[in-house]
VEXMARGU-968478 format. One line per 4 residues: their letters; for each residue z, y, x of C-alpha. Coordinates in Angstrom, 1 decimal. Layout:
BEGIN
a> Z:Y:X | ...
This chain:
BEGIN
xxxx> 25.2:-29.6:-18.1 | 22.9:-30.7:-20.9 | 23.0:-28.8:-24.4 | 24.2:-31.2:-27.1
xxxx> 23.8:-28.0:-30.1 | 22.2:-29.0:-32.9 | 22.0:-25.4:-34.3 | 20.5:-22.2:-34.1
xxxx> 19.7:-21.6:-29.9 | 21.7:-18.5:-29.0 | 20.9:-17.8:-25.4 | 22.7:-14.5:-23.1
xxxx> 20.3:-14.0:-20.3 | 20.7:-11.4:-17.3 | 18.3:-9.8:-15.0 | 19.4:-8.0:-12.0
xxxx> 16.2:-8.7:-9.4 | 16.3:-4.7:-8.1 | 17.3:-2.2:-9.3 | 17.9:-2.5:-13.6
xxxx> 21.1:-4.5:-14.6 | 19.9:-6.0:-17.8 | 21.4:-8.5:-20.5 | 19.6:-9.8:-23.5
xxxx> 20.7:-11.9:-26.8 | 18.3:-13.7:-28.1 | 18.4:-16.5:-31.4 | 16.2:-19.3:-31.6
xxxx> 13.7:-17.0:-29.7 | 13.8:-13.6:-31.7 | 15.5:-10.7:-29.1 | 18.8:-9.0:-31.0
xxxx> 19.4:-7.0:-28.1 | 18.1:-6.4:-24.6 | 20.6:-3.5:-23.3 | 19.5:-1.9:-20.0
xxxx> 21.0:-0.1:-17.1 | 19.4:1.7:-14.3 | 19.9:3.3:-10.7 | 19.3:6.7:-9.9
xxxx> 21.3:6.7:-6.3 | 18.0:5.6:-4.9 | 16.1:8.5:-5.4 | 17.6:10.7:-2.7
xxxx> 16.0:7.9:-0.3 | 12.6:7.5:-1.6 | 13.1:3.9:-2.5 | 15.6:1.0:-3.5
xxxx> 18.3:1.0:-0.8 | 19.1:-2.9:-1.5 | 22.9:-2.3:-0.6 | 23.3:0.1:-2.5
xxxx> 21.4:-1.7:-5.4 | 23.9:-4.6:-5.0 | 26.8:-2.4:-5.7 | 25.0:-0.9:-8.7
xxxx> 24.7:-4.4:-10.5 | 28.4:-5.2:-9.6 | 29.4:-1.9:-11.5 | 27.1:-2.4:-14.4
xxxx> 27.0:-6.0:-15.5 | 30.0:-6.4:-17.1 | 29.5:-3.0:-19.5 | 25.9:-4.2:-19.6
xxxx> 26.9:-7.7:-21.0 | 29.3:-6.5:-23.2 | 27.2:-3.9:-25.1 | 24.2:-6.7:-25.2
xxxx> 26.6:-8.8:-27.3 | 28.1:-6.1:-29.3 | 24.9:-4.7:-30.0 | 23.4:-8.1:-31.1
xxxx> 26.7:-8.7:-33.3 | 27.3:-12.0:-31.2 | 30.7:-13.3:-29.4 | 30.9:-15.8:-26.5
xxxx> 31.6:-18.7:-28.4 | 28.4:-18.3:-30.3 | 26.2:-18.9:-27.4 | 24.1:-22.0:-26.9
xxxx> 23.3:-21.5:-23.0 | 23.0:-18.9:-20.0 | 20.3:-17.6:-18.2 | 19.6:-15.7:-15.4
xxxx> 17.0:-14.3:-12.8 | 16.7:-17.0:-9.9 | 13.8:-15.3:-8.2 | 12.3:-13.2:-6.7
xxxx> 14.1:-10.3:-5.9 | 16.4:-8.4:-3.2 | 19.0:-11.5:-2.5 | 22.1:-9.1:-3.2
xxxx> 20.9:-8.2:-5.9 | 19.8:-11.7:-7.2 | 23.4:-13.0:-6.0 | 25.2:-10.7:-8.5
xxxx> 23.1:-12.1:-11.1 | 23.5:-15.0:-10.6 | 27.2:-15.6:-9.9 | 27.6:-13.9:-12.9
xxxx> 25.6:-16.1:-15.2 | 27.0:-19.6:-13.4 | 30.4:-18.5:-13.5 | 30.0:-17.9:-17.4
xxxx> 28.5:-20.9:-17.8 | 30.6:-22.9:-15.7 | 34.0:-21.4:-17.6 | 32.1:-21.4:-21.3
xxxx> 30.9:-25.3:-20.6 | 27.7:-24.2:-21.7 | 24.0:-24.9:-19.8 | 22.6:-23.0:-17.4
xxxx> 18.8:-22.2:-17.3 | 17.5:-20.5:-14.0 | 13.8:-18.6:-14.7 | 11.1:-16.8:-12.4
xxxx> 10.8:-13.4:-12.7 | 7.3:-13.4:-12.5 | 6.9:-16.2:-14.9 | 9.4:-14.3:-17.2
xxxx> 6.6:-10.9:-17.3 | 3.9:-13.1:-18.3 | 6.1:-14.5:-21.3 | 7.1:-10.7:-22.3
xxxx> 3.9:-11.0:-24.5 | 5.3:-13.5:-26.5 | 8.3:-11.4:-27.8 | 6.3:-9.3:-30.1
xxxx> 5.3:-11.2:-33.6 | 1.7:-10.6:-32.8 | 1.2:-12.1:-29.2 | -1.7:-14.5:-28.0
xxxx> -2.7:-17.8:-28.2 | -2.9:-20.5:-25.8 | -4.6:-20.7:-23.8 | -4.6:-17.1:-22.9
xxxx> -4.9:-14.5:-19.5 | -2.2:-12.3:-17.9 | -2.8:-9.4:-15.8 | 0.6:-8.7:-14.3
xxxx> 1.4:-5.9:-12.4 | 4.5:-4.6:-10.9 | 5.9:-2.6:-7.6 | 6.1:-5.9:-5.9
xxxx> 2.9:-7.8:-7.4 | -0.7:-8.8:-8.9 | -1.4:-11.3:-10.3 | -3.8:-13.1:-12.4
xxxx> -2.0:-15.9:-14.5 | -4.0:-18.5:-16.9 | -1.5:-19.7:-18.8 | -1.8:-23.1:-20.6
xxxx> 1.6:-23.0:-22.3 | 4.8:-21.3:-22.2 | 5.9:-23.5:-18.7 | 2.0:-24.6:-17.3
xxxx> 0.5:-21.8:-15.8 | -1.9:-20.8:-12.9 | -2.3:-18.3:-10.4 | -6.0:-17.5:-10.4
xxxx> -6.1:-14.5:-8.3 | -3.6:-12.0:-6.2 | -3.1:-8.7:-3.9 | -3.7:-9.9:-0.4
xxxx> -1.4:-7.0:0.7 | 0.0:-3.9:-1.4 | 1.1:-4.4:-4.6 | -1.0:-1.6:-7.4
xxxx> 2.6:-0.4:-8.3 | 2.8:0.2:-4.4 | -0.5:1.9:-4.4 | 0.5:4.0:-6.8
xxxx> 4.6:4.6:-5.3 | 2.7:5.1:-2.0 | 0.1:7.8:-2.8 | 2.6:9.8:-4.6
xxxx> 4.9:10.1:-1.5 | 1.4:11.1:0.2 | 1.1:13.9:-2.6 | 4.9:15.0:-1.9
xxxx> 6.4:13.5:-5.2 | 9.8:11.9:-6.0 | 10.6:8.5:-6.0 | 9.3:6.6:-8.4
xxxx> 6.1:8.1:-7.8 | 3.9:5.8:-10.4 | 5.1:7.1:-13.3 | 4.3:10.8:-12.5
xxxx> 0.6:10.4:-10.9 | 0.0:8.6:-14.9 | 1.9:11.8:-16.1 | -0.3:14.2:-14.1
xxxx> -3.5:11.9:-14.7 | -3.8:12.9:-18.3 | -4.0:16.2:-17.4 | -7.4:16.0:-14.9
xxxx> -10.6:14.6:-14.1 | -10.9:10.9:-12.8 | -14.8:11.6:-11.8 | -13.4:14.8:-9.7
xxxx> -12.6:12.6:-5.8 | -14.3:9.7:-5.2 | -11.9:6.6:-3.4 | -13.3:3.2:-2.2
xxxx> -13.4:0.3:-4.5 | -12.8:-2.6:-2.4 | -14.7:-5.9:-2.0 | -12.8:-8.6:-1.8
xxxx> -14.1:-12.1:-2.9 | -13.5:-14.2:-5.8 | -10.5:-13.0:-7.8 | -7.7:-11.4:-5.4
xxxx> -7.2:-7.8:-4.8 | -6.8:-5.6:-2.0 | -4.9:-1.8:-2.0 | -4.2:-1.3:2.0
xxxx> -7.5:0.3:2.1 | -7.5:2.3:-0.7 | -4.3:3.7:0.1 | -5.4:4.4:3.9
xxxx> -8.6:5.6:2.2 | -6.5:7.9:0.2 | -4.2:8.8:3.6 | -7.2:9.9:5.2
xxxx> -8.7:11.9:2.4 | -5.3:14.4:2.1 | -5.2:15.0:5.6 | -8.7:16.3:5.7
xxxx> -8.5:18.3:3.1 | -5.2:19.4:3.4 | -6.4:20.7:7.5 | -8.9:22.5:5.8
xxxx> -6.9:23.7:3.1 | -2.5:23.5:3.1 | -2.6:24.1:-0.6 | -5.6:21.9:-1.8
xxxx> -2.4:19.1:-3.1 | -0.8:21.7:-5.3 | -4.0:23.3:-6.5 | -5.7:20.1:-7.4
xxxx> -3.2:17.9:-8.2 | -4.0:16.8:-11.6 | -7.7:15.8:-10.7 | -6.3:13.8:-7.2
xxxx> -4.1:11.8:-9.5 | -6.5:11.0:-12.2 | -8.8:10.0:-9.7 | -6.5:7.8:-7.8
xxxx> -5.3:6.2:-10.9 | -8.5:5.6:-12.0 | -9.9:3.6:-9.1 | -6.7:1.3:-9.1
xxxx> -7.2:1.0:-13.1 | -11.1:-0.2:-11.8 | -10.2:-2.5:-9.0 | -7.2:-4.1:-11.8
xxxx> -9.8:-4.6:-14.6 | -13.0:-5.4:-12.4 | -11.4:-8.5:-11.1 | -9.7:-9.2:-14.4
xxxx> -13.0:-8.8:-16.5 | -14.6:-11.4:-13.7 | -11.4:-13.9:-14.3 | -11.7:-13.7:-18.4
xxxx> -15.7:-14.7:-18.1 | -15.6:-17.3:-15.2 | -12.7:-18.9:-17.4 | -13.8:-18.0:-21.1
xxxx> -10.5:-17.0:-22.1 | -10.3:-14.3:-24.9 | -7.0:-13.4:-25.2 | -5.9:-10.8:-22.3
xxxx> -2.8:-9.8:-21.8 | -1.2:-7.5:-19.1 | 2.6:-7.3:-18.1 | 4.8:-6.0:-15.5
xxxx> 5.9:-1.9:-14.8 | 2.5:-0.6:-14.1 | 1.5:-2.5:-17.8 | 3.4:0.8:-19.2
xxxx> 0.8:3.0:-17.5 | -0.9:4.4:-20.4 | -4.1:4.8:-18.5 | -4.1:1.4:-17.7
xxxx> -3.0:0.1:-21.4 | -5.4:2.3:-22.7 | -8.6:1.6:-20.7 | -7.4:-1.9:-21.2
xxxx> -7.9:-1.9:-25.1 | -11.3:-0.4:-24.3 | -12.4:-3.0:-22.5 | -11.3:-6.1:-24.8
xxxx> -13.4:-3.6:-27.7 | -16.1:-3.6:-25.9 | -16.0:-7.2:-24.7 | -14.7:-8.7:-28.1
xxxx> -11.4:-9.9:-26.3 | -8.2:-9.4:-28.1 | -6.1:-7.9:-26.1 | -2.5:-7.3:-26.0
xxxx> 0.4:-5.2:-24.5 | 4.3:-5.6:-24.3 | 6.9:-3.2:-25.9 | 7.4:-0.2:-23.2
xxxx> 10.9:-1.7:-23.2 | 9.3:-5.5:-22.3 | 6.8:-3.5:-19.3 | 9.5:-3.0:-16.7
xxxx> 12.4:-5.8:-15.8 | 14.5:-6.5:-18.3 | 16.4:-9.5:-19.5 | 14.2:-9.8:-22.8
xxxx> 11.6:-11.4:-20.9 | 13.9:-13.7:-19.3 | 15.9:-14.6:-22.3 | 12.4:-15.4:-24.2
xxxx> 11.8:-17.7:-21.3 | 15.0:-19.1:-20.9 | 14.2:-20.2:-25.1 | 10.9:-22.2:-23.7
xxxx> 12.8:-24.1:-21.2 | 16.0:-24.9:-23.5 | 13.4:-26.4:-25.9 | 12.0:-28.5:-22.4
xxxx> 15.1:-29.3:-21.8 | 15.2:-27.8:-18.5 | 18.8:-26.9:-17.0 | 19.9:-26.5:-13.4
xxxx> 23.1:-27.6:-11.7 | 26.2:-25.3:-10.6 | 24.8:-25.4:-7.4 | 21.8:-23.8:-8.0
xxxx> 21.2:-20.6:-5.8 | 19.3:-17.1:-5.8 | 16.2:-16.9:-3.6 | 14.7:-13.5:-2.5
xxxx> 11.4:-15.8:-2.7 | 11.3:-18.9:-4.2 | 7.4:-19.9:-5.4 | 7.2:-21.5:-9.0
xxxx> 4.8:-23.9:-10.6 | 1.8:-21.5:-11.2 | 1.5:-20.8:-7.5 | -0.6:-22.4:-4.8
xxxx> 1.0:-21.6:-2.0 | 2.2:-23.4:0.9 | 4.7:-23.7:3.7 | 3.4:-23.5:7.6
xxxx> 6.8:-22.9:9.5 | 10.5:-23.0:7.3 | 12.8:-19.8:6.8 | 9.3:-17.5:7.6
xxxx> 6.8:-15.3:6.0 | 3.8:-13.7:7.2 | 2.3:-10.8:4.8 | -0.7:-9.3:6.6
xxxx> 1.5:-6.6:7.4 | 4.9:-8.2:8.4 | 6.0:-10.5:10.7 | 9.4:-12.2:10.4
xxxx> 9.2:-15.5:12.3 | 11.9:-16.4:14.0 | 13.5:-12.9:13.4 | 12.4:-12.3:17.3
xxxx> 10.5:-9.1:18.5 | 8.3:-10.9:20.4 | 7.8:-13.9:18.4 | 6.6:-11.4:15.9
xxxx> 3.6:-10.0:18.3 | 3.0:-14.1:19.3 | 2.6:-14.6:15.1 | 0.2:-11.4:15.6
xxxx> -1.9:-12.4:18.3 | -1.9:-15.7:16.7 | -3.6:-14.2:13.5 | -6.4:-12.0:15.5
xxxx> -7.3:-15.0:17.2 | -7.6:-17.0:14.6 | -9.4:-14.3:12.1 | -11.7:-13.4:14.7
xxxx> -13.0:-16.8:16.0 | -12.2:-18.9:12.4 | -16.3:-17.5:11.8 | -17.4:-18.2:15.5
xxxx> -16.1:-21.8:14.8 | -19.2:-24.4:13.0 | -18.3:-26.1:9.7 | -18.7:-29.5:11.3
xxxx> -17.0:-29.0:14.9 | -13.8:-30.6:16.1 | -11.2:-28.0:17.3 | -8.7:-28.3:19.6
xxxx> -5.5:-25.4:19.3 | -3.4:-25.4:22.2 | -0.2:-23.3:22.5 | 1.7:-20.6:20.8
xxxx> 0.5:-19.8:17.0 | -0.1:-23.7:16.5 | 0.8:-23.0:12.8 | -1.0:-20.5:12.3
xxxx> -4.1:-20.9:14.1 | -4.8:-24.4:12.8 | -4.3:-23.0:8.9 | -6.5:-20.0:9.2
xxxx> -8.8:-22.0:10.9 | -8.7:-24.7:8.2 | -9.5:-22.2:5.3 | -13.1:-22.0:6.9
xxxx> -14.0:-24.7:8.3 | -14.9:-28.3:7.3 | -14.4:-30.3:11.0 | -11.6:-32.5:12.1
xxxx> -8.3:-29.2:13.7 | -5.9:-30.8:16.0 | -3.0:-29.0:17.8 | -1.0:-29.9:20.7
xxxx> 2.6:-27.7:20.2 | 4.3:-27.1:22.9 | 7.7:-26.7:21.8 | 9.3:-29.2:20.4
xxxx> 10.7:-27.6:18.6 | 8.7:-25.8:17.0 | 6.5:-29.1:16.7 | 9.2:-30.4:14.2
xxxx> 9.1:-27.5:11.9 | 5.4:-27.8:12.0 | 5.1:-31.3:11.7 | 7.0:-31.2:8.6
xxxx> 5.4:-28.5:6.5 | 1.3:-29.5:7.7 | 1.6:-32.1:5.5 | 2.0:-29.5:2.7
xxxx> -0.8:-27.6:3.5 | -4.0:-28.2:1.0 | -5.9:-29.0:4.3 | -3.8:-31.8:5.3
xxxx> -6.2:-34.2:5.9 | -7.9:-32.7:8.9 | -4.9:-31.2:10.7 | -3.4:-33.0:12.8
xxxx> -0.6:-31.7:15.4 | 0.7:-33.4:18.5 | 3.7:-32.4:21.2 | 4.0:-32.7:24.9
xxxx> 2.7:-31.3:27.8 | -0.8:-30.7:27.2 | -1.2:-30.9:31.0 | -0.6:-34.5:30.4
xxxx> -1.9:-35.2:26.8 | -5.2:-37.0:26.2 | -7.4:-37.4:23.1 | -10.2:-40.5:23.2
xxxx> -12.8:-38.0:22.5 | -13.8:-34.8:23.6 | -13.8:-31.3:21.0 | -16.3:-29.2:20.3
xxxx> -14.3:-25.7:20.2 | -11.1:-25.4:21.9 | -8.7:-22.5:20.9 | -5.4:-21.3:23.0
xxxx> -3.1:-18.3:22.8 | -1.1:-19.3:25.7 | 2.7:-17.7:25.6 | 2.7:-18.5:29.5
xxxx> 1.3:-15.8:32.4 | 0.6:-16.6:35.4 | 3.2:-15.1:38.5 | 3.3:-11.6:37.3
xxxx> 4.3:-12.1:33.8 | 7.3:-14.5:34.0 | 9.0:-12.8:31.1 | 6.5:-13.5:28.7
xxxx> 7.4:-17.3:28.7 | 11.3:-17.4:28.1 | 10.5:-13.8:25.8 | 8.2:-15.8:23.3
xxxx> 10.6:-18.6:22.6 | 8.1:-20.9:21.9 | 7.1:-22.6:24.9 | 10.2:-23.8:26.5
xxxx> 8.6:-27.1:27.9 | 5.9:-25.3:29.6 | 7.2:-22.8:31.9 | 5.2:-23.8:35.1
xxxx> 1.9:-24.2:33.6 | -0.5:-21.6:34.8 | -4.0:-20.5:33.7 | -5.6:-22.1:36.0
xxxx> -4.0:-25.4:34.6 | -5.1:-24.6:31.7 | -8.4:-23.9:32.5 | -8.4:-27.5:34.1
xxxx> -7.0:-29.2:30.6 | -9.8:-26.8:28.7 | -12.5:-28.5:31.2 | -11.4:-32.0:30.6
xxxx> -11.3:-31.7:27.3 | -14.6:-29.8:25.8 | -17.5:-31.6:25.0 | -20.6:-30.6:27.1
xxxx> -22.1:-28.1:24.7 | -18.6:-26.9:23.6 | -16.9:-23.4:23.5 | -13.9:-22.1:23.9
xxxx> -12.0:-18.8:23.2 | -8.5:-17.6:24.8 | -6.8:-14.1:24.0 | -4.2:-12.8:27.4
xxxx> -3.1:-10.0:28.8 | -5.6:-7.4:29.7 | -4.6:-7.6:33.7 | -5.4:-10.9:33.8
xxxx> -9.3:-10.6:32.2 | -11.2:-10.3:35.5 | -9.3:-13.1:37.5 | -10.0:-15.3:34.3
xxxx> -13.5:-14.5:33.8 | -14.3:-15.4:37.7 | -12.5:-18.3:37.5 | -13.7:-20.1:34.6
xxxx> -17.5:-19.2:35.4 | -17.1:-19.4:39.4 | -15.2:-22.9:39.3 | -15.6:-24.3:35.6
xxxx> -19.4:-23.1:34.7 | -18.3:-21.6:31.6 | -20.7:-18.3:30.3 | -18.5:-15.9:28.5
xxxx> -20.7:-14.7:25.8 | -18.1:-12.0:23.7 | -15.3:-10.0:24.6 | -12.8:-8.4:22.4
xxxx> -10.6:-5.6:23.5 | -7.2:-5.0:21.3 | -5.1:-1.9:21.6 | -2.2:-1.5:19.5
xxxx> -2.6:2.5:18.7 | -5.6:4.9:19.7 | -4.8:6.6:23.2 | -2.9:3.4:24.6
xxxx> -4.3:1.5:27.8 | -6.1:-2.0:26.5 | -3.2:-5.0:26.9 | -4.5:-7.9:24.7
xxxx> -7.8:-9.5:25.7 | -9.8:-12.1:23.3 | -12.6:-13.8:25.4 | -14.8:-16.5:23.8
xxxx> -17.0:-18.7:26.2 | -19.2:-21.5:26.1 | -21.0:-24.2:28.5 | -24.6:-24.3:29.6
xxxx> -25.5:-20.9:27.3 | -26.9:-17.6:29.4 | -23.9:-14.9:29.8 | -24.3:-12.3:26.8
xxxx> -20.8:-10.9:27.1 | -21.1:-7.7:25.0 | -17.7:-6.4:24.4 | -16.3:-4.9:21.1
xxxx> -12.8:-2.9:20.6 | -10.1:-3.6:17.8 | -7.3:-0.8:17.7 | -4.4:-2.6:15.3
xxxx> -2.9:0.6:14.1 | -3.9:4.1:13.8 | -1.2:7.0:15.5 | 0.4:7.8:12.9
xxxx> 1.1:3.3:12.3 | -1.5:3.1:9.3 | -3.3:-0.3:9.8 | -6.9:0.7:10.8
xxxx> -9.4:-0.2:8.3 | -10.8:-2.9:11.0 | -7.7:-4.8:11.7 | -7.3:-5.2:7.9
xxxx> -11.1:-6.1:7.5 | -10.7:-8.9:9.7 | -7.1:-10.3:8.5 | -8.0:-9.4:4.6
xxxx> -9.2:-13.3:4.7 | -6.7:-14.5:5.9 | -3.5:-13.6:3.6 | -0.7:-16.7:3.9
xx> 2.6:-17.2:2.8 | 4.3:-19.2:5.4
């Protein structure tokens, strides 16, 4: 439904994304209330129990709506519109929200306006009478995540930079459950900051290019630091923990403000803003003034109220896109995480996500260590691969070997899918990839399948074992079509395809190394020249194998080792070296 008022905009927005059940009143843009109510169940677990959260917001939001209006001196037949928080979120808790808000709108005959959260933290600036001018920068930072936003108006804006991994409100949540305090964490380490010495423990600042950030390592970093000292020492937390936490929140204030200094002088912006929960850090707010002082930057802050989630922000948001005239259907739905306008990103294979860290495809166990392998192989050859080279990608990983590939290379990436159906997903979402024009992907038997010319650099993680291994093939899911095909077959198709001076570079199971290795050199002529040995945790036998050969070169062959996760399932500082590159959204 499209607003026909003509008067003042009255608009009743709700936010219910985690874990705060929030409603919010504003007029024509000015907040007259922005009520609040939180969840302390989840402290007994150390985090947001998303069930549990759900419930909550079904117990809150009517009192929560109710006091908004009576507190901004309002009735229902005042309002103008309804808004509420699409995305992201937990999906219960989203669902709450927004059944609430289309219901109301749907019985009130009024329009309903559906707004990003993350969007919605950037506009918390503009609340307060003295905000910035476009165009202007937003660091926003939250449990969930970083960001650097260039916004061009109140509904054009740009992602510029982002965490490839933890979130700096998880850096800080996570190092306070290493330091043995209650959930939420953040809060206290800022509390117990103020009292020590920032210079007192030294953590790694990392370097990652351009304007994204990294906190994986610096939390390991931080892991590794308490568990020596701590050996040494069972009291050394308690004793020093004022000087630990200053110095933790100080090199996650650096890492924030480095990258955000570099983004305000590669883009010549002067107004800064930050927003999110860790913007109510007052380490981070404060340090933050400092450095627009010293850089003449104006700088500015939200309302401790406006930091955290809250429907303020999303009612001030909601007044932006009334003015647009931007209103969604009834049918409109929650999405745990739905991208918006500012962001870049792309989808490689529907109902999926990849984070570094997690694998979901599929929802199958060993699809999941398929997406894995399909990740080391490509981070580990994407530099071995020449800028102008044509690459072949046969097998499982299609997706994901092509795209990683494609972020580094400037050649002609085609890939022959084995599963078909898998090829259709693919096939679909290529085409939205920012590399589309030199990926192509192809189905069918690649015993059978023939290109006019020959590639330069051929690339498989085969999901099919030779004799021994028959479970692999029907376990992976993803290469139905191919069941019979054997290594040796593939060693044939690799032969027929690769150009005289070409390479090639497979990753199997560790048993099967020395039977390939003689093969391919005995019958083929290929020289293997690396060899990289994976091993899921320290102590396990070797049982992933990444070999890279080429034709017509003298056999080098050194061998180097890549152990995925530490004992204790900490991400060694190597597997998150090589994969740092190479963080997707899929």
């Amino acid at each position: 439904m499209r607003s026909t008022s003509t008067g003042p905009v009255t608009i009743l927005a709700i936010e219910s994304s985690c874990d705060e059940t929030s409603c919010a009143i504003s007029r024509d843009g000015i907040i007259l209330s922005n009520i609040i109510a939180g969840q302390t169940v989840h402290e007994q677990y150390g985090g947001v129990v998303p069930e549990l959260a759900s419930r909550a917001h079904m117990q809150n939001i009517v009192p929560v709506v109710d006091a908004a209006l009576k507190k901004a001196g309002r009735t229902l037949a005042e309002l103008t519109a309804i808004a509420f928080t699409q995305s992201p979120g937990l999906i219960g808790s989203l669902l709450v929200g927004s059944q609430f808000a289309k219901s109301l709108a749907q019985a009130l005959g009024l329009p309903l306006i559906v707004v990003h959260h993350m969007q919605a933290h950037v506009l918390a600036n503009l609340i307060n009478d003295n905000h910035p001018d476009f165009p202007f920068l937003c660091l926003t930072v939250s449990g969930g995540h970083t960001q650097i936003v260039l916004c061009h108006s109140p509904l054009k804006m740009e992602v510029i930079g982002e965490t490839l991994d933890d979130a700096a409100g998880e850096a800080f949540d996570k190092s306070a459950k290493l330091l043995g305090l209650p959930y939420p964490g953040g809060p206290l380490i800022d509390k117990y900051a103020r009292e020590g010495d920032a210079r007192r423990f030294a953590f790694p600042e990392p370097q990652i290019p351009g304007l994204n950030f990294s906190f994986s390592g610096l939390k390991t970093a931080i892991l590794y630091f308490l568990q020596e000292r701590t050996a040494r020492d069972a009291g050394f937390i308690t004793a020093n923990l004022p000087d630990i936490c200053a110095s933790i929140q100080g090199r996650i204030i650096s890492i924030l403000l480095s990258k955000y200094r570099k983004a305000a002088k590669e883009t010549g912006v002067t107004d800064l803003c930050i927003a999110g929960g860790v913007s109510a850090n007052s380490g981070l707010r404060k340090t933050f003034k400092e450095m627009g002082e010293k850089e003449g930057w104006r700088t500015f802050i939200p309302a401790f109220e406006y930091c955290t989630d809250n429907a303020a922000m999303i009612a001030i948001t909601a007044h932006y896109k009334y003015l647009a005239g931007e209103f969604a259907p009834l049918s409109v739905s929650a999405s745990a995480r739905a991208e918006w306008e500012g962001r870049k990103k792309f989808t490689a294979m529907p109902n999926s996500y990849f984070r570094f860290k997690r694998f979901t495809i599929y929802q199958d166990r060993c699809a999941m260590k398929v997406c894995t392998d399909a990740c080391i192989l490509g981070a580990w050859f994407a530099d071995k691969t020449p800028a102008w080279s044509s690459v072949l990608d046969i097998g499982s990983g299609t997706g994901l070997l092509m795209l990683m590939l494609a972020q580094k290379h400037k050649g002609e990436i085609k890939g022959i899918e084995l599963d078909l159906e898998a090829f259709r997903q693919l096939q679909d979402n290529v085409g939205q990839s920012p590399w589309r024009q030199m990926l192509r992907v192809f189905p069918g038997d690649v015993r059978t399948f023939s290109f006019p010319d020959k590639f330069d650099f051929i690339i498989t993680n085969p999901p099919f074992y030779e004799g021994d291994l028959p479970a692999a093939t029907t376990a992976a899911n993803l290469a139905r079509h191919s069941k019979e095909l054997t290594l040796e077959e593939l060693l044939e198709v690799i032969d027929a395809n690769l150009s005289s001076e070409g390479s090639f570079g497979i990753l199997l199971p560790y048993h099967r190394t020395q039977w390939f290795e003689e093969k391919a050199s005995s019958a083929y002529g290929f020289s293997l020249q690396e060899k990289l040995l994976v091993r899921q945790t320290p102590g396990h036998d070797f049982f992933r194998s990444i070999l890279y050969f080429s034709r017509h070169r003298e056999k080098f062959a050194p061998t180097t080792e890549l152990t995925i996760q530490q004992s204790d399932g900490v991400y060694s500082e190597d597997f998150i070296e090589l994969m740092q590159d190479y963080y997707l959204y899929l």
